[in-house]
Every structure is written in structure tokens, then in C-alpha cells.
N, C-alpha and C positions, 0 to 999 in steps of 0.2 A: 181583132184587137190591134190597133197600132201601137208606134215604140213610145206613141206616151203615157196610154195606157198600161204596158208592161211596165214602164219605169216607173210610174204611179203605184202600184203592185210593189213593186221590190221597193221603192222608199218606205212604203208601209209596214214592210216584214223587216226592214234593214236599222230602223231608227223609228218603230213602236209609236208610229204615228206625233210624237212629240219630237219639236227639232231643237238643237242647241242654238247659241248666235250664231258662230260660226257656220252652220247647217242653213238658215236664214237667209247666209248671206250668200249662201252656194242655189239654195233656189229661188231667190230671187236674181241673180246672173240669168240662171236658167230662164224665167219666164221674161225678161225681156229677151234673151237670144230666142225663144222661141213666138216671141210676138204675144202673148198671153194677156189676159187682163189682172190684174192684179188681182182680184179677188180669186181666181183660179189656183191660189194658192191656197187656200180653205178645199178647195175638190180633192185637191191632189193629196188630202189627209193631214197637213202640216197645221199643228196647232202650236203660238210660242208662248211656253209656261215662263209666267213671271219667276225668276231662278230665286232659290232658298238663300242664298250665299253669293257672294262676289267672289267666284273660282282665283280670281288671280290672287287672293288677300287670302287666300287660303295655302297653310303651309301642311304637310301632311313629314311629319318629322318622326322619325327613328325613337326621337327622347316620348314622342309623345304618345306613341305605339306601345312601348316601353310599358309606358303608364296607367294607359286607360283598353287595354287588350290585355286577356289573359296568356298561357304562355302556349296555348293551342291555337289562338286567335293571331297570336304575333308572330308563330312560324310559317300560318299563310300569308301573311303579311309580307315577310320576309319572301316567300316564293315568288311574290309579285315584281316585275321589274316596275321602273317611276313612270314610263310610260303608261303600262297596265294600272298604276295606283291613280294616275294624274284622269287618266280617262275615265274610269269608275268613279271616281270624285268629281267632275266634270256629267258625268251622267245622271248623278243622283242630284246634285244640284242644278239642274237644269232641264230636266225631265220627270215624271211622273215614275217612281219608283219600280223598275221593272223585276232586279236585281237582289239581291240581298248577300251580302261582301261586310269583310271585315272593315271597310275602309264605309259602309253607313257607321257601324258600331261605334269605330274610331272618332267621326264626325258627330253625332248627337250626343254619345257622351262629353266628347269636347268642347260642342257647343251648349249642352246644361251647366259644366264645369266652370264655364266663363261666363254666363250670368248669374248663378248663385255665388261666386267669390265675388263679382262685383257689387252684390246686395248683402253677402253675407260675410265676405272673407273665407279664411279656412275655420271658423270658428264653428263650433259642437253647435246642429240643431234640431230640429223637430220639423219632418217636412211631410207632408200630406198629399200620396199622389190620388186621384180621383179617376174611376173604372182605367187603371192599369192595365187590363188583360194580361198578357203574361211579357208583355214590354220592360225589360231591365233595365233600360238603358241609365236611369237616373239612381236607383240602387247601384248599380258599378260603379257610376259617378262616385256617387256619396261614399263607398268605401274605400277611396283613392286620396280623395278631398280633406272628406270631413269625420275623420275620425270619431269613435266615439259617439256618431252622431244615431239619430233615431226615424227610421223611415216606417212611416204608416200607407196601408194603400186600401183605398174602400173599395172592393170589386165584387160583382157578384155570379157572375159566372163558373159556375164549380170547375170544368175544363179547364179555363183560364190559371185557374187560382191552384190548382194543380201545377200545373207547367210553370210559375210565374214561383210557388217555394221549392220547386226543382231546380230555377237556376239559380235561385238568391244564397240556399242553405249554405254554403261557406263565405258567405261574405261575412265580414270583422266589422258588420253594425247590428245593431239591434232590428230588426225588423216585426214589427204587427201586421197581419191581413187580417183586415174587418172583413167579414162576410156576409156583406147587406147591402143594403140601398145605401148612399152614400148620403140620401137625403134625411136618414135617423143617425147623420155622425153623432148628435147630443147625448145618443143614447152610449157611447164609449167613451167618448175623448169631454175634459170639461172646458170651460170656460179661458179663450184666449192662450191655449196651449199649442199653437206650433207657429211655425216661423216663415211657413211656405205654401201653399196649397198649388200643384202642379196637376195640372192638362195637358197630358204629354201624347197626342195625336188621339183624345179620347174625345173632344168636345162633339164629333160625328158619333160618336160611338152613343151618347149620352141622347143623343137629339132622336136617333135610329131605334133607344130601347124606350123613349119616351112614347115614341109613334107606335111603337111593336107591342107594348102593355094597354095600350087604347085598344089596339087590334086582337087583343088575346094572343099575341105571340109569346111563348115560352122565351124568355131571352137568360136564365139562370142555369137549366138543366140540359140546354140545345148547344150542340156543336156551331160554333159563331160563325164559323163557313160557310154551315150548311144553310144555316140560316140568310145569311146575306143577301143571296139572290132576293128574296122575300122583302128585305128592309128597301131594298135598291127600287125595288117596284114600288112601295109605295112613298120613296123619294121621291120618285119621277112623276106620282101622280100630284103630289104636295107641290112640283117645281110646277106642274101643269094648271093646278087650280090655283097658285098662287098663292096657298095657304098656310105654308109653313111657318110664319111667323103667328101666326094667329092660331096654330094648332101645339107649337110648344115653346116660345116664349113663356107664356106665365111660369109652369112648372119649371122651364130652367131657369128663369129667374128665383125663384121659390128654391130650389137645389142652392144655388148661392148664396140666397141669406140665410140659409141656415150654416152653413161653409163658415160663413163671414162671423160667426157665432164662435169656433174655434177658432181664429184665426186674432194671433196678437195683436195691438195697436202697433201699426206702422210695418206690420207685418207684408205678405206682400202675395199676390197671386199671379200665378208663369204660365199662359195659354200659348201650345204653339200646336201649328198644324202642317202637312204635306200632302200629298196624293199618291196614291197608287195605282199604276198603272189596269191591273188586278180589274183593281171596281169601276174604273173606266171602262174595262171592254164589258162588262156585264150591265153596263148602261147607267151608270150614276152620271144624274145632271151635271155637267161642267161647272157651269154656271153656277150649281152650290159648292161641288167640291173644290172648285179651285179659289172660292170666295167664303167662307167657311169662318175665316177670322174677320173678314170686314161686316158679315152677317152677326156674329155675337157682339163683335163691337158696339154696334148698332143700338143693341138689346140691351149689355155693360153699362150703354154712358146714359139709363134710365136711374142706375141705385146711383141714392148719396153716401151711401157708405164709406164708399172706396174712390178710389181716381187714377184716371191714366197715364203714364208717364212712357215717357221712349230710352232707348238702349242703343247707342249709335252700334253699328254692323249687326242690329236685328231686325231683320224687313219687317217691317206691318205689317205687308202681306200675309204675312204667316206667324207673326208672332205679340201676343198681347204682355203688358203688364200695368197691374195693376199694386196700387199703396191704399191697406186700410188707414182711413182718417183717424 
């Protein structure tokens, strides 16, 4: 093995195959110092993830730790020096989620917090997350925010939905878990009653149980971990035949007009997505996962329902919004 070979090696173990800019621009120095052809930067394992966020427009502030961390969450916070803070926020926006720090927590609740006041203000509402798992992040939100307000979440995974009222129970909102398909919400919630319907890193989640119920996969009573391996494989054979569009489109469009059914006039729909590193090494297609929001897009601008609109400092890459007509 030579020392390019080892150093290929250790960039791999050292920076989890995903590079940052500044990581970019260190090997690409590299392969002209070493004569290289430029595509020998795809060998050497270096893959550049479109970033979540513009790190420098990003402030990671004391008041806002304060705010949206509890007071176990804000003392690791506090152990952390700025460099330590600035890096893990730099890593997570810029890389395929390896990590899990108070400083994701701090960041997606702070970033739900500023597009729902931007559509909502601080005002009391009715907001609809869709297969949750046991993801808090937008319940924390809402009891910081939005007083008073009322968080619904349709999920069906008993695990999940366990874990998911273990961390809500003190929070100072109202909280419902439907525990069903999310596509019989008619059968709870009536007509034009909430204000928000949110996909908070779940639209793979949705796409994965839609495949898995074709397949006879348990995806209600099954540890979602254990499962996963299972969903990933038959991603990669959907990425392979080509098929993915043609095997759940309908039904997820179908999931949404029923959606669109509770959902107020002028009300509004919040898709955002990321990557984890995780499902990357267990062989999730790239090419879906890191494309994931330009794939429903796709699918979205088929209903007249609804319509698309932008939110300056929220990438498309990763984030949708939708106004019911």
C-alpha cells in the first residue's frame, strides 16, 4: 500500500467520507500537488454534500440556547468551548449527520421556530406533524413559541410513539398521537382544522413504509432500526430498476390529499429533509437520499390544490413549502 493509499484510509475514517468547503479546497491543493486527475477525487471517498445552511449566517448564541435547550441540554452546551460549538455546527451543516449534540437540537428547533413565526407569528395553533417517530424537535419548538398551542402527530409505530410521549410529557402544550396511518387522519381531526401539516425528516420514512407494506414488512410492531437494513435494500433495488416513482407516487400523493382535507385555506405545508450518515454506510442510494426533496417536488407540482412558494435562507435542497389554495 502506498502513502496515497493510507492517506485515502485515514481521510475516510477522519472526516466519514463526506468533506466540508474548506476540506474541498485542501484536497483539491492536494491532487494537483500530487498530479491527479480530478475525478480521483470521487476514489479517494470525498463526496461534497450540498450544506443545509450558510454556516457563516449562522449565529449559535447563549439567548438562544437559553431558549430552545432544556436545562440538561444547556449545561452541555455550556461545557462546550465556540470552537467545539462552531465545528459541530459546521459538521452538521455540511456533512451527512454523523453526530448527535446539543448544538443539532439547538439548530432545527431554531430553524422550525423561524419559519413557523414567519407564516405564523407567535400566534396559538393547530399543527400536524406526519410519521414523527420520536423526533421532538418541532413539539419543543412549539412550547417555547407558541403557547397555548396544539401539536397533533400521526405515527404508527408503537416503539416510536412510546419514546416520542416520553419526551413530550412536560411540555406546556396540548399534545394528541394518532395511532394510525396518517392516511385515515378524516377519521380524527374534521374539516380544515390545523394550520400546519409538517414533514420533519419523515418523507423517506413514508416512501420506506409505503414499499415495506407492498412487501409484507411489519413497519408498526418492528424496531425501525432493526428494520432498516431491509428498507435500504429494497431502495437500492427501486434506485436500480428505476422504479421508485412508479411504485409510490400514487399512494403518496393519495397520503396528501387526504392531508389537504384537514388542512385550513391558506394554511400551509413544511417538508424538510437531511441525511444521515448511518444509512449512508448501510448502502442507501445517494442519489435518493441526498435528492429526496427535489424527488417529491417533482410529484407536489402534480396537485392543484396547493402551491409552492420559497423562504429566503431555506435551501430547496432540503426544504419545501407549500400554501393551500
Amino acid at each position: 500500500m502506498d502513502k496515497l493509499d493510507i492517506w485515502t484510509l485515514n481521510y475516510r475514517k477522519e472526516y466519514n467520507i463526506y468533506a466540508t468547503f474548506l476540506e474541498k479546497i485542501q484536497i483539491i491543493i492536494l491532487v494537483h500537488m500530487l498530479k491527479l486527475d480530478y475525478c480521483n477525487i470521487l476514489v479517494m471517498g470525498c463526496y461534497f454534500m450540498k450544506p443545509l445552511d450558510n454556516f457563516n449566517e449562522i449565529v449559535i448564541s447563549e439567548e438562544n440556547a437559553k431558549k430552545y435547550l432544556n436545562d440538561i441540554e444547556f449545561k452541555e452546551f455550556k461545557l462546550m468551548s465556540n470552537e467545539e460549538k462552531n465545528q459541530k455546527l459546521r459538521n452538521l451543516l455540511e456533512k451527512p449527520i454523523f453526530e448527535f449534540t446539543v448544538i443539532n437540537e439547538l439548530y432545527f428547533r431554531s430553524k422550525w421556530a423561524e419559519c413557523v413565526n414567519i407564516l405564523m407569528g407567535d400566534n396559538r395553533l393547530n399543527l400536524l406533524e406526519i410519521a414523527s417517530g420520536d423526533a421532538d424537535m418541532i413539539p419543543q419548538m412549539m412550547a417555547r413559541n407558541n403557547i397555548n398551542s396544539h401539536y397533533i402527530t400521526a405515527n404508527m409505530n408503537k416503539e416510536l410513539n412510546s419514546s416520542l410521549t416520553n419526551k413530550t410529557k412536560d411540555l406546556p402544550i396540548r399534545i394528541t398521537l394518532i395511532d394510525d396511518d396518517a392516511a385515515n387522519i378524516k377519521k380524527y381531526l374534521g374539516e380544515e382544522q390545523v394550520d400546519i401539516i409538517a414533514f420533519q425528516h419523515s418523507v423517506n420514512d413514508i416512501v420506506q413504509a409505503i414499499l415495506c407494506e407492498d412487501e409484507g414488512i411489519d413497519t408498526v410492531y418492528s424496531n425501525w432500526i432493526e428494520i432498516l437494513p431491509k428498507m435500504i435494500e429494497i431502495m437500492k433495488r427501486e434506485d436500480k430498476n428505476n422504479s421508485l416513482e412508479e411504485s409510490v407516487k400514487l399512494p403518496f400523493l393519495n397520503l396528501i390529499k387526504s392531508l389537504l382535507g384537514v388542512l385550513k385555506k391558506d394554511g400551509f405545508i413544511i417538508i424538510n429533509h437531511y441525511m444521515f450518515q448511518f444509512d449512508l454506510e448501510l448502502g442507501y442510494p445517494e442519489d435518493i437520499w441526498e435528492n429526496f426533496v427535489l424527488i417529491t417536488r417533482k410529484w407536489l407540482s402534480e396537485l392543484e390544490e396547493c402551491e409552492e412558494f420559497a423562504i429566503d435562507g431555506f435551501n430547496e435542497q432540503w426544504w419545501i413549502f407549500l400554501k393551500k389554495n
